[in-house]
PQR file with spaces between the fields and no chain letter, atoms N, CA, C, O and H, PARSE charges and radii, in Angstrom:
ATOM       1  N    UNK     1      91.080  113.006   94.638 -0.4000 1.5000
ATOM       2  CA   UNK     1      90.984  111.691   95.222 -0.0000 2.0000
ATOM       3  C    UNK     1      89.513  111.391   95.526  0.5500 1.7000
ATOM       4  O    UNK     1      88.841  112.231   96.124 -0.5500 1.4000
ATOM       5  N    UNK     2      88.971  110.181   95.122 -0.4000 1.5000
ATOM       6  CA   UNK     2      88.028  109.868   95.612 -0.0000 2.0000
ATOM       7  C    UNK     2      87.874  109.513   97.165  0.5500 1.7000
ATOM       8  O    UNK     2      88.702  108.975   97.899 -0.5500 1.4000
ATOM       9  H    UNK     2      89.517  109.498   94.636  0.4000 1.0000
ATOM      10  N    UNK     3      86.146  110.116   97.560 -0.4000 1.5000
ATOM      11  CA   UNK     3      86.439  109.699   99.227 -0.0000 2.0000
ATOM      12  C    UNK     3      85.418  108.533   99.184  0.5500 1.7000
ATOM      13  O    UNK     3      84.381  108.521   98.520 -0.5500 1.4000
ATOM      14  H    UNK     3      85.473  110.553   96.964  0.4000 1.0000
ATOM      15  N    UNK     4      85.798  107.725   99.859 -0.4000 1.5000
ATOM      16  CA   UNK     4      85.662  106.324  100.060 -0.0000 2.0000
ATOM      17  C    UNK     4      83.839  106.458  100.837  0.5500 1.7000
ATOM      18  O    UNK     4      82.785  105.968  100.430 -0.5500 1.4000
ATOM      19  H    UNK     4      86.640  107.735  100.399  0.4000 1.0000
ATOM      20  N    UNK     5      84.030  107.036  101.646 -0.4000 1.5000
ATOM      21  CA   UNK     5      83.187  107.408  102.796 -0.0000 2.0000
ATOM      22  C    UNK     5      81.546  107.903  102.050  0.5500 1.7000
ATOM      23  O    UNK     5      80.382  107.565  102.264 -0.5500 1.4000
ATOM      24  H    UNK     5      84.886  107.434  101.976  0.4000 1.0000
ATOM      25  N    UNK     6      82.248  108.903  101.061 -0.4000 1.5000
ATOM      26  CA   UNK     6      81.087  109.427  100.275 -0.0000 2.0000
ATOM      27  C    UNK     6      80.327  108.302   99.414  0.5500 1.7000
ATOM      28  O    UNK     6      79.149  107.946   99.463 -0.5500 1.4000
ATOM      29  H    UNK     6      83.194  109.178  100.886  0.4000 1.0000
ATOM      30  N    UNK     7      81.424  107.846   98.584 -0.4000 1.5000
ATOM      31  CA   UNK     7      80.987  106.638   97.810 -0.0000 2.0000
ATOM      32  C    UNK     7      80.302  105.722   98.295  0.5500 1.7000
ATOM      33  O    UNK     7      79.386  105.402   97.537 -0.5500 1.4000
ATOM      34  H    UNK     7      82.381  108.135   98.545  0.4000 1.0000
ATOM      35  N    UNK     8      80.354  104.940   99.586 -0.4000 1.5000
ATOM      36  CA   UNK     8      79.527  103.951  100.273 -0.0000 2.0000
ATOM      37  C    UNK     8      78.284  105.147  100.719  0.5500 1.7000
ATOM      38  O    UNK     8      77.194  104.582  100.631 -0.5500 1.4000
ATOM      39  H    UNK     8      81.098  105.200  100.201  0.4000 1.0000
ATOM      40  N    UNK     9      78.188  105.979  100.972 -0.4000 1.5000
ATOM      41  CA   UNK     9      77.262  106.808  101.904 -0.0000 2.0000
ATOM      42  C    UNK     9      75.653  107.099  100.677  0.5500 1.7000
ATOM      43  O    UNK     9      74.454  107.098  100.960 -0.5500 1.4000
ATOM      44  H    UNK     9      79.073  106.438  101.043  0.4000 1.0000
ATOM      45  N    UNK    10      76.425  107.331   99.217 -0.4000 1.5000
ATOM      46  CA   UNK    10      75.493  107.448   98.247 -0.0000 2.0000
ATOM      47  C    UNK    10      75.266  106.163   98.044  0.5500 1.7000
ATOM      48  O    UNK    10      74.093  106.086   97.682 -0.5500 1.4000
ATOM      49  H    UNK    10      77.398  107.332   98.987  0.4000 1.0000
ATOM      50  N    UNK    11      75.757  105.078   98.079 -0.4000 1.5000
ATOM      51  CA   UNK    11      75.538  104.048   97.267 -0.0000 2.0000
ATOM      52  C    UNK    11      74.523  103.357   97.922  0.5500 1.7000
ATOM      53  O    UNK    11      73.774  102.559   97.358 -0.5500 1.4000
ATOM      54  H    UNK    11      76.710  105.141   98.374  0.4000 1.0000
ATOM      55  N    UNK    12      74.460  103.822   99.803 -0.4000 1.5000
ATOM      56  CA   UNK    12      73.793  102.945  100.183 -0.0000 2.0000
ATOM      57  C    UNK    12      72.377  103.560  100.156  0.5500 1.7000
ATOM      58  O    UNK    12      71.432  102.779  100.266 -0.5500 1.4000
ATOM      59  H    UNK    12      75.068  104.470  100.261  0.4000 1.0000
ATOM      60  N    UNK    13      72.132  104.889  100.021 -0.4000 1.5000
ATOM      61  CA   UNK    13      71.009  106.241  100.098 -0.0000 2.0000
ATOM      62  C    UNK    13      70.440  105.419   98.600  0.5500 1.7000
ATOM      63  O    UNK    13      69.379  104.803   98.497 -0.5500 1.4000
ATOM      64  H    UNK    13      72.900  105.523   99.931  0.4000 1.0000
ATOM      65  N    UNK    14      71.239  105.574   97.768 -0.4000 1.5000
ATOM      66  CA   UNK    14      70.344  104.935   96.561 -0.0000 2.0000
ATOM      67  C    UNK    14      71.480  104.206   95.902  0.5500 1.7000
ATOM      68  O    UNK    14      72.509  104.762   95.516 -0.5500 1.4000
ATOM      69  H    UNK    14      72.100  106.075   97.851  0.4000 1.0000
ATOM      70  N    UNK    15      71.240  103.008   95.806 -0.4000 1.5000
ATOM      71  CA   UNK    15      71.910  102.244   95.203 -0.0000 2.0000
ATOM      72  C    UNK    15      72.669  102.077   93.855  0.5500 1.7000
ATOM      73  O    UNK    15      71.945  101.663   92.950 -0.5500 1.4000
ATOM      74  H    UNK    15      70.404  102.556   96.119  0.4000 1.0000
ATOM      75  N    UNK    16      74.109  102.333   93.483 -0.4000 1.5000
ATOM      76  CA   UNK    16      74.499  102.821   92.407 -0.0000 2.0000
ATOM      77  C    UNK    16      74.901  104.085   92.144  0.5500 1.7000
ATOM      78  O    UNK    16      75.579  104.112   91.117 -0.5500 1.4000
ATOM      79  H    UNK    16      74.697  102.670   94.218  0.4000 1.0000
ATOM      80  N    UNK    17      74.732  105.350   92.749 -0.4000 1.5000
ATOM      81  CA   UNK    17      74.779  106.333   92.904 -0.0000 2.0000
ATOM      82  C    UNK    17      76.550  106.588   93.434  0.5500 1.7000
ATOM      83  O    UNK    17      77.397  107.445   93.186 -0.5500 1.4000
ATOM      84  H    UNK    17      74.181  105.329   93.584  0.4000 1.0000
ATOM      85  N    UNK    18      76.518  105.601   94.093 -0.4000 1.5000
ATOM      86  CA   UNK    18      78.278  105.271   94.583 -0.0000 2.0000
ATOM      87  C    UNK    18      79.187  104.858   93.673  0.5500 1.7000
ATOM      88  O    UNK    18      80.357  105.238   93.715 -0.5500 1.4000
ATOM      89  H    UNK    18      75.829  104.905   94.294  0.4000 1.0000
ATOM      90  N    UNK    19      78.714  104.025   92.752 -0.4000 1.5000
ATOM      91  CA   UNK    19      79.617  103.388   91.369 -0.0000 2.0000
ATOM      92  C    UNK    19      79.500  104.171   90.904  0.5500 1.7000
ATOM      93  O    UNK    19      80.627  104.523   90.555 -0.5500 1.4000
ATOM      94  H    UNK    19      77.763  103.717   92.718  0.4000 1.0000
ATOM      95  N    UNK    20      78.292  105.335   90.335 -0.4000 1.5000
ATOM      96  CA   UNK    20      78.834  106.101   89.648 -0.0000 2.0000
ATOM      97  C    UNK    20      79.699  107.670   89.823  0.5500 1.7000
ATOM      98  O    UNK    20      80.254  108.278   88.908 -0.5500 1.4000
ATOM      99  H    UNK    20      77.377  105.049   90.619  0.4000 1.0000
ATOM     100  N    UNK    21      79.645  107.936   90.754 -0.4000 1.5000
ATOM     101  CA   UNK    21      80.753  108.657   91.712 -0.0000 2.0000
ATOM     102  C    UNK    21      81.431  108.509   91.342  0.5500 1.7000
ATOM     103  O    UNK    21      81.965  109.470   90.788 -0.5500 1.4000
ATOM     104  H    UNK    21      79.194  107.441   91.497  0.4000 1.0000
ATOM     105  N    UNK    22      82.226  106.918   91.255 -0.4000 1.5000
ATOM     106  CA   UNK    22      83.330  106.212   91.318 -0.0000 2.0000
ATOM     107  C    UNK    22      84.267  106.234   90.286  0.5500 1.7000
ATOM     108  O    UNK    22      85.485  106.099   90.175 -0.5500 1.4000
ATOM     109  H    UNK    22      81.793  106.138   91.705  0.4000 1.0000
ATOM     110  N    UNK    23      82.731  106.579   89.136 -0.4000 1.5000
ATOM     111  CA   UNK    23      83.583  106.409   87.620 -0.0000 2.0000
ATOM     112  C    UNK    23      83.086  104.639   86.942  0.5500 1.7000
ATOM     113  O    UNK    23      83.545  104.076   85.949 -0.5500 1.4000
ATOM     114  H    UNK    23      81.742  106.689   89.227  0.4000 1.0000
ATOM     115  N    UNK    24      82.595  104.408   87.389 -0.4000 1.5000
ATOM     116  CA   UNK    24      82.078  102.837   87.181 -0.0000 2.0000
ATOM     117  C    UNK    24      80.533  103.136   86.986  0.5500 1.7000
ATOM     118  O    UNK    24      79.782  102.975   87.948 -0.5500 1.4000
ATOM     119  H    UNK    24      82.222  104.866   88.196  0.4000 1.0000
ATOM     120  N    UNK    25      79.803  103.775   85.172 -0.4000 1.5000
ATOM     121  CA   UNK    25      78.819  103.622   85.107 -0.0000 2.0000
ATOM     122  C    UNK    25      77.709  102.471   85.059  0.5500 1.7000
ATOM     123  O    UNK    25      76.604  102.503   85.601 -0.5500 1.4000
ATOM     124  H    UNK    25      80.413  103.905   84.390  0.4000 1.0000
ATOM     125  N    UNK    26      78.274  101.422   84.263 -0.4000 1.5000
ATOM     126  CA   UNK    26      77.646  100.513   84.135 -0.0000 2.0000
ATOM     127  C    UNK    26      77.326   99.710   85.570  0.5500 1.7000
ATOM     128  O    UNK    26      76.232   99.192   85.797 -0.5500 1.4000
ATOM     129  H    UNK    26      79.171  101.396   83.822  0.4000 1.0000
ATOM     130  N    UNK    27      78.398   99.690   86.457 -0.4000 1.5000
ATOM     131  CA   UNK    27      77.905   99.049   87.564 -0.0000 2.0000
ATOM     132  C    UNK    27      76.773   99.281   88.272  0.5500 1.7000
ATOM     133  O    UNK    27      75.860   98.561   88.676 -0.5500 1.4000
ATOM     134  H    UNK    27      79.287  100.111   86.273  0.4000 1.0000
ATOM     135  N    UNK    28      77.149  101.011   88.373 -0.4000 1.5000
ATOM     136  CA   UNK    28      75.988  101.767   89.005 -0.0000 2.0000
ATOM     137  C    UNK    28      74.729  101.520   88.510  0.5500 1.7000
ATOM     138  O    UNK    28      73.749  101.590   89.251 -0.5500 1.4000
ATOM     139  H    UNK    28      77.891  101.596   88.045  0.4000 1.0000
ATOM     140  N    UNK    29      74.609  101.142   86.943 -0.4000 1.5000
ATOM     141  CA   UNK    29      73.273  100.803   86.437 -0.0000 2.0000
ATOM     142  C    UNK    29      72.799   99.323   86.901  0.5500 1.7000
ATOM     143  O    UNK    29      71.692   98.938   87.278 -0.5500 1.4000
ATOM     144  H    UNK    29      75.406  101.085   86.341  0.4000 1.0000
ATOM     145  N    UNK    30      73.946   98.672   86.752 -0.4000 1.5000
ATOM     146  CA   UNK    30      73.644   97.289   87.184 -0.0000 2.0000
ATOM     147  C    UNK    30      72.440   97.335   88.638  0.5500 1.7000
ATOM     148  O    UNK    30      71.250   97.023   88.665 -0.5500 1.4000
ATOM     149  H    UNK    30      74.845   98.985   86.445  0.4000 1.0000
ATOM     150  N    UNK    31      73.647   98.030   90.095 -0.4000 1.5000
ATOM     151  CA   UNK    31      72.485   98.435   91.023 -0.0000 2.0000
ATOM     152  C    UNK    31      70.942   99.324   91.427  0.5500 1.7000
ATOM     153  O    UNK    31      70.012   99.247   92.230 -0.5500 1.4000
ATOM     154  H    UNK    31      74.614   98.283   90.073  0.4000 1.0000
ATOM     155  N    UNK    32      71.274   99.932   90.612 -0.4000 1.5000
ATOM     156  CA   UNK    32      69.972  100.793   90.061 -0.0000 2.0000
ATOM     157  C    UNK    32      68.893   99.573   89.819  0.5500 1.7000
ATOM     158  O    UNK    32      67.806   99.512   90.394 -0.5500 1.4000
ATOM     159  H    UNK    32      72.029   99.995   89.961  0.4000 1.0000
ATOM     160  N    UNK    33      69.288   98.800   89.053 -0.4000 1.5000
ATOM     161  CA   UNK    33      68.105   97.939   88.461 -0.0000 2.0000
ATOM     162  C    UNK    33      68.214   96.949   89.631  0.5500 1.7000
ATOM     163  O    UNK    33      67.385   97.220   90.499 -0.5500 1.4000
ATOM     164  H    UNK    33      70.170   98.850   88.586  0.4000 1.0000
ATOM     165  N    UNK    34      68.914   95.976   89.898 -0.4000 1.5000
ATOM     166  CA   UNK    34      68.906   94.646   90.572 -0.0000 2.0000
ATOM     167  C    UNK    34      68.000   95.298   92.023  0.5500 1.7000
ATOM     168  O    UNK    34      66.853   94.915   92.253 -0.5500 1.4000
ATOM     169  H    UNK    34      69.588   95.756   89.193  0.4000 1.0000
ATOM     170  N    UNK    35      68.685   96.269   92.874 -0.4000 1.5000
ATOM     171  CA   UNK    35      68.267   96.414   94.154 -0.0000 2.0000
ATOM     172  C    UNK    35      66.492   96.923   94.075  0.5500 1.7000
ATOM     173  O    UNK    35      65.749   96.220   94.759 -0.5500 1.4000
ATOM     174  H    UNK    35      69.617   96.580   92.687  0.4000 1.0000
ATOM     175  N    UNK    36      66.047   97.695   93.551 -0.4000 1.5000
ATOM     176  CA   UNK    36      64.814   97.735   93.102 -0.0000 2.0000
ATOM     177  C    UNK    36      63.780   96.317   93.267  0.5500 1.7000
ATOM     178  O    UNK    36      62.631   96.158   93.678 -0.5500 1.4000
ATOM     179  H    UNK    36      66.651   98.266   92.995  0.4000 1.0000
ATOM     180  N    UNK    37      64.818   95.422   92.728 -0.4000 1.5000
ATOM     181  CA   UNK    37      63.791   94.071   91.860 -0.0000 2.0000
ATOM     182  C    UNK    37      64.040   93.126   93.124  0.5500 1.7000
ATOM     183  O    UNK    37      63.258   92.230   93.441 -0.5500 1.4000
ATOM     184  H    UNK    37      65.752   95.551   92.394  0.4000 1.0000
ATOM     185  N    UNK    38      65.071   93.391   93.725 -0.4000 1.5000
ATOM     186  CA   UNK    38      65.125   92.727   94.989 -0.0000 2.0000
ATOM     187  C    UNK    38      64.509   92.879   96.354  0.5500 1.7000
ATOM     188  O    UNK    38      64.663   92.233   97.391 -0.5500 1.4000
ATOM     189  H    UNK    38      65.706   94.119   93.468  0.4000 1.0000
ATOM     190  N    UNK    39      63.448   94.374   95.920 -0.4000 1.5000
ATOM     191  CA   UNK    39      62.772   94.766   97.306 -0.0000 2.0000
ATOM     192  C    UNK    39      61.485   94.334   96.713  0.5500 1.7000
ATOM     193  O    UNK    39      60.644   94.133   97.590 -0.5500 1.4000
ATOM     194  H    UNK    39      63.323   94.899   95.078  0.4000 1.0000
ATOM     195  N    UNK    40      61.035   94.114   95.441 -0.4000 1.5000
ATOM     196  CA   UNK    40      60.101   93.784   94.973 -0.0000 2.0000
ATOM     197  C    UNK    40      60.082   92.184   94.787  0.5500 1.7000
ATOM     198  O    UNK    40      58.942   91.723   94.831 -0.5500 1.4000
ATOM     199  H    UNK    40      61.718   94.277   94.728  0.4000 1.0000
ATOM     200  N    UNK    41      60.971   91.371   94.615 -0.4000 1.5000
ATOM     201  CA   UNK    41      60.670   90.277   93.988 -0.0000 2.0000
ATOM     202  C    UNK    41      60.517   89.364   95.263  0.5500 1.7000
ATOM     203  O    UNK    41      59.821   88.362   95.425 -0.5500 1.4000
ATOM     204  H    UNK    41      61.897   91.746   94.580  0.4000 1.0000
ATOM     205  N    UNK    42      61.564   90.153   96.303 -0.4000 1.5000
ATOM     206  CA   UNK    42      61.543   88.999   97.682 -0.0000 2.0000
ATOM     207  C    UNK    42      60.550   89.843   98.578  0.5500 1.7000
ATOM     208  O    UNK    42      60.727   89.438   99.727 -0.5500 1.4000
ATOM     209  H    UNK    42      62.130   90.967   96.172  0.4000 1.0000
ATOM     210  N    UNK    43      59.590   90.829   98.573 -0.4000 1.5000
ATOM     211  CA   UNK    43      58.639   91.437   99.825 -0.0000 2.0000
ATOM     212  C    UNK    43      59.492   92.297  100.373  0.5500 1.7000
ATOM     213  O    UNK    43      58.993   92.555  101.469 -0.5500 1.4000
ATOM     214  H    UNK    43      59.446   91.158   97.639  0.4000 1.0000
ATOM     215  N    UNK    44      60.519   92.915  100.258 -0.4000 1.5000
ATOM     216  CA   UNK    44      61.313   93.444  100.971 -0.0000 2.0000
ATOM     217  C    UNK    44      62.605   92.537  101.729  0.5500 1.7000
ATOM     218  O    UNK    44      63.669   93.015  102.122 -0.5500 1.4000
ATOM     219  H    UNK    44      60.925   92.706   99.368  0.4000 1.0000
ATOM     220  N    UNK    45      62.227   91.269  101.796 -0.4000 1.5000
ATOM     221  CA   UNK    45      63.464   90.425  102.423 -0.0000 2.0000
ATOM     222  C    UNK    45      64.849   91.079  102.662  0.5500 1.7000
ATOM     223  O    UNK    45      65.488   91.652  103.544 -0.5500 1.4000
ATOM     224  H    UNK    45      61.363   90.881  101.476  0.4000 1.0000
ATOM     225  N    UNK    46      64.988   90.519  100.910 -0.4000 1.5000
ATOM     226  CA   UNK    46      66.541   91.043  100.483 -0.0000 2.0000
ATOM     227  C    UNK    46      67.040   92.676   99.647  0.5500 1.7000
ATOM     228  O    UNK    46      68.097   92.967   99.088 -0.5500 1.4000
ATOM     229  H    UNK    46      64.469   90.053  100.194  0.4000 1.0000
ATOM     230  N    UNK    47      65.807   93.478   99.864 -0.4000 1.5000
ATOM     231  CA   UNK    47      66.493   94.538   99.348 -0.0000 2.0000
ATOM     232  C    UNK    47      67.677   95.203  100.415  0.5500 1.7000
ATOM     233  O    UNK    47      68.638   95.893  100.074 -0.5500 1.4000
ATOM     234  H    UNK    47      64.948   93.242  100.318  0.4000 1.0000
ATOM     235  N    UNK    48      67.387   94.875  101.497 -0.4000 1.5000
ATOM     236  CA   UNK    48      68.600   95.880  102.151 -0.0000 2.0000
ATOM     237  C    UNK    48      69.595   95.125  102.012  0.5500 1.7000
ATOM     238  O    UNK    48      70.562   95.858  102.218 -0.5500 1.4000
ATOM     239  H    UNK    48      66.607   94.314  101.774  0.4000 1.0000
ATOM     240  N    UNK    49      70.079   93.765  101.713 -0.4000 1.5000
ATOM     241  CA   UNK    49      71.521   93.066  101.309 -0.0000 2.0000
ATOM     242  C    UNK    49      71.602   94.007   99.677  0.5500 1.7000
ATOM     243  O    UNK    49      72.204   94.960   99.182 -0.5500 1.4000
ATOM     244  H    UNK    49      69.294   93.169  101.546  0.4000 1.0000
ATOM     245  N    UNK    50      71.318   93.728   99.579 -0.4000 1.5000
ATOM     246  CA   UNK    50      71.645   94.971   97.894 -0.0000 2.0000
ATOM     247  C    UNK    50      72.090   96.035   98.254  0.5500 1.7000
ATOM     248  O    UNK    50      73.217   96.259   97.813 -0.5500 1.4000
ATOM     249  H    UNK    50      70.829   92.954   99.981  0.4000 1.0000
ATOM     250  N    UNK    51      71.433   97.219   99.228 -0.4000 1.5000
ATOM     251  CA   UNK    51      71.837   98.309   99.529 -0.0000 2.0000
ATOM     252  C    UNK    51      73.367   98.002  100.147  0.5500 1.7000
ATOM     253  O    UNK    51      74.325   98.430   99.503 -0.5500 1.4000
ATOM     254  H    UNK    51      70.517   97.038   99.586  0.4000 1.0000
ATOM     255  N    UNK    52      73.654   97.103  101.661 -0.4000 1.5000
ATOM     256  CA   UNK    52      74.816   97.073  102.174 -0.0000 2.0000
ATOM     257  C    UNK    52      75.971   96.714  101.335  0.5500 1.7000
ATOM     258  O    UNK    52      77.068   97.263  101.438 -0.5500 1.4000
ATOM     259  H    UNK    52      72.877   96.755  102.184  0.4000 1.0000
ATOM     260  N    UNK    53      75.647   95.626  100.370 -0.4000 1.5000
ATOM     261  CA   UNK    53      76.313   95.276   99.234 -0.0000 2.0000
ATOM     262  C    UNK    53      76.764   96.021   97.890  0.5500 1.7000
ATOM     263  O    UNK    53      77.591   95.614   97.074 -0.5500 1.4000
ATOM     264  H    UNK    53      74.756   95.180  100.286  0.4000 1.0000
ATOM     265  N    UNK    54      76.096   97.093   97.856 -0.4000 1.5000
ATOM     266  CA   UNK    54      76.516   97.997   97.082 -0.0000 2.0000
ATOM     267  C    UNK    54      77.182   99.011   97.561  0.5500 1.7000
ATOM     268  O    UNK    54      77.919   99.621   96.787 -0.5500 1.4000
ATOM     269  H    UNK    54      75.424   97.424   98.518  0.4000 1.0000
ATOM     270  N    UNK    55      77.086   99.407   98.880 -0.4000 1.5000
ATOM     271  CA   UNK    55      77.491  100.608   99.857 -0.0000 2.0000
ATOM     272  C    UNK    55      79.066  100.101  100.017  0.5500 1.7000
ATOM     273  O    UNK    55      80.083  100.792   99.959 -0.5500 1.4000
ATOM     274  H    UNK    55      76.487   98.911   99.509  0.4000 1.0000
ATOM     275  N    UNK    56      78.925   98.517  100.260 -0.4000 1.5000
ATOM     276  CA   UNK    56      80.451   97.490  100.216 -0.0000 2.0000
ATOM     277  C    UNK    56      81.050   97.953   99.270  0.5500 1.7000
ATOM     278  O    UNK    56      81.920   98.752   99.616 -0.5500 1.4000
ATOM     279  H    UNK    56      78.099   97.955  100.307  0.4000 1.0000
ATOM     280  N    UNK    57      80.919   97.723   97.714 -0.4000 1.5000
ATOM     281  CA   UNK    57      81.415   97.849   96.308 -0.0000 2.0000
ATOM     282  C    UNK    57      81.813   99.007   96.118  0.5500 1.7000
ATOM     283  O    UNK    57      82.934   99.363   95.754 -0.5500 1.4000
ATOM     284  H    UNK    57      80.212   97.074   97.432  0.4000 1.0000
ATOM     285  N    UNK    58      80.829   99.689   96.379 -0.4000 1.5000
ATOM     286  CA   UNK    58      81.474  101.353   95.904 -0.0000 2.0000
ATOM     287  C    UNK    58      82.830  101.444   97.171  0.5500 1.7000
ATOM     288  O    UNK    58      83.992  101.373   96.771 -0.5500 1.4000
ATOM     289  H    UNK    58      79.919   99.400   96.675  0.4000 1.0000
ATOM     290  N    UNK    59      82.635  101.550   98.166 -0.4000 1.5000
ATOM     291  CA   UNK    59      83.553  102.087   99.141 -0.0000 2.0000
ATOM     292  C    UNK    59      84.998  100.809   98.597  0.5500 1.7000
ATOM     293  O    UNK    59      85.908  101.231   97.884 -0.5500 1.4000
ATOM     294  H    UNK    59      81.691  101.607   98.491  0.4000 1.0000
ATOM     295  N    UNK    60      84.986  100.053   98.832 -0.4000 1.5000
ATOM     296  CA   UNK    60      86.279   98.875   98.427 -0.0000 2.0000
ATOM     297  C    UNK    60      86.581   99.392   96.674  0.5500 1.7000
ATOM     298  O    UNK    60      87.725   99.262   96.241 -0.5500 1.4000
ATOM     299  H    UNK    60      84.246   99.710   99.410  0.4000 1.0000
ATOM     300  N    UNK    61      85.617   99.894   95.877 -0.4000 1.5000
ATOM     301  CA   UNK    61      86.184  100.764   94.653 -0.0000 2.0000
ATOM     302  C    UNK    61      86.852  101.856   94.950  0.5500 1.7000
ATOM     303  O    UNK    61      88.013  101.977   94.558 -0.5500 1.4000
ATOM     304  H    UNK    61      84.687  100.000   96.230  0.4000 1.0000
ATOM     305  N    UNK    62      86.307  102.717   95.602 -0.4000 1.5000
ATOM     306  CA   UNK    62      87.405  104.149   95.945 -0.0000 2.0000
ATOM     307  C    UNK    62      88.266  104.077   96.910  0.5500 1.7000
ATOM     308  O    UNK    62      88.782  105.078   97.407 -0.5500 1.4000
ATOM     309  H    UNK    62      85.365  102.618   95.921  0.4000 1.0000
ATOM     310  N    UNK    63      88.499  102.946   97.255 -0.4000 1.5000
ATOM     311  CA   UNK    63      89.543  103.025   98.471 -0.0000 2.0000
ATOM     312  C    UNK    63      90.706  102.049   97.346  0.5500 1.7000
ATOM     313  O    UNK    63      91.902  102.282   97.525 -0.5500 1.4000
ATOM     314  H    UNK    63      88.080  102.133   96.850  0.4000 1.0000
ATOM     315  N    UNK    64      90.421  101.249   96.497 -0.4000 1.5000
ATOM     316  CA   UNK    64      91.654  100.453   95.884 -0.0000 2.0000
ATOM     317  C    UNK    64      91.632  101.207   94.702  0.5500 1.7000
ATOM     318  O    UNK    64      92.680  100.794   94.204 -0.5500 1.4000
ATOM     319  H    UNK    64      89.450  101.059   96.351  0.4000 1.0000
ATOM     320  N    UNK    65      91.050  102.268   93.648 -0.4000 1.5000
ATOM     321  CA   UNK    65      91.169  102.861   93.000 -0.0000 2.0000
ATOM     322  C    UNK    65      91.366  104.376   92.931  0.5500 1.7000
ATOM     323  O    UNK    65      90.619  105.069   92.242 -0.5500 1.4000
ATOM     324  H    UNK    65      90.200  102.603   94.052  0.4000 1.0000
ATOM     325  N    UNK    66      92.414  104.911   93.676 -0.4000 1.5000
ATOM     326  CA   UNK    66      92.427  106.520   94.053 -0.0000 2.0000
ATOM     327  C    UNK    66      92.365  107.204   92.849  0.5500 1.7000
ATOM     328  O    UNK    66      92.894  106.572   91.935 -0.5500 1.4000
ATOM     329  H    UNK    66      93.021  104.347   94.236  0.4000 1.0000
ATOM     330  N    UNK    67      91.774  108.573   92.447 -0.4000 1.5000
ATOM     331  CA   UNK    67      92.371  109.185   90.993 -0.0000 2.0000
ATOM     332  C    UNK    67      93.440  109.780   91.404  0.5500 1.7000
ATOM     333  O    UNK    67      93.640  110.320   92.492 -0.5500 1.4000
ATOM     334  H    UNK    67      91.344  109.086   93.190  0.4000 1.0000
ATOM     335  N    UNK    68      94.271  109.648   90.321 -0.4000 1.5000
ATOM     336  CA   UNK    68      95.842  110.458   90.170 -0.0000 2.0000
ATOM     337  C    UNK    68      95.778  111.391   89.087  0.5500 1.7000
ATOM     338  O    UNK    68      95.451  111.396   87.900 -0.5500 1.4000
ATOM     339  H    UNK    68      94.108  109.210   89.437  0.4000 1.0000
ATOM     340  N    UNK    69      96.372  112.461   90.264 -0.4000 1.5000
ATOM     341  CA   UNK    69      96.282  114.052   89.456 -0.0000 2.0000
ATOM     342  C    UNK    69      97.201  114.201   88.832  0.5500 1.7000
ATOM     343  O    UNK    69      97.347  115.238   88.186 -0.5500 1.4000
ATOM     344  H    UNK    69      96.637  112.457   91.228  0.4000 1.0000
């Protein structure tokens, strides 16, 4: 079973790192790139909405997608 807890906990440490935990590579790449460009493009503004927002995604992924053994 995926743990929910872990998944938001990596995702928010580095962004994407939680999707791919999850089994959801491409997403994880998606955040990899966007949150980066968002601490750069806005001064830092909006990179931490990327981080919480991805920490969101991954955890609401492993909590509605359990693996079955």
């Amino acid at each position: 079973m995926r743990n929910a807890g872990l998944a938001a906990i990596l995702s928010f440490l580095a962004p994407g790192f939680g999707q791919i935990y999850n089994g959801t590579i491409l997403r994880g790449v998606f955040w990899l790139i966007i949150t980066p460009g968002m601490w750069i493009g806005t001064g830092g503004l909006l990179g931490w909405v990327c981080h919480v927002i991805s920490a969101a995604t991954a955890h609401k992924y492993a909590t509605a997608n359990p693996v079955r053994g």
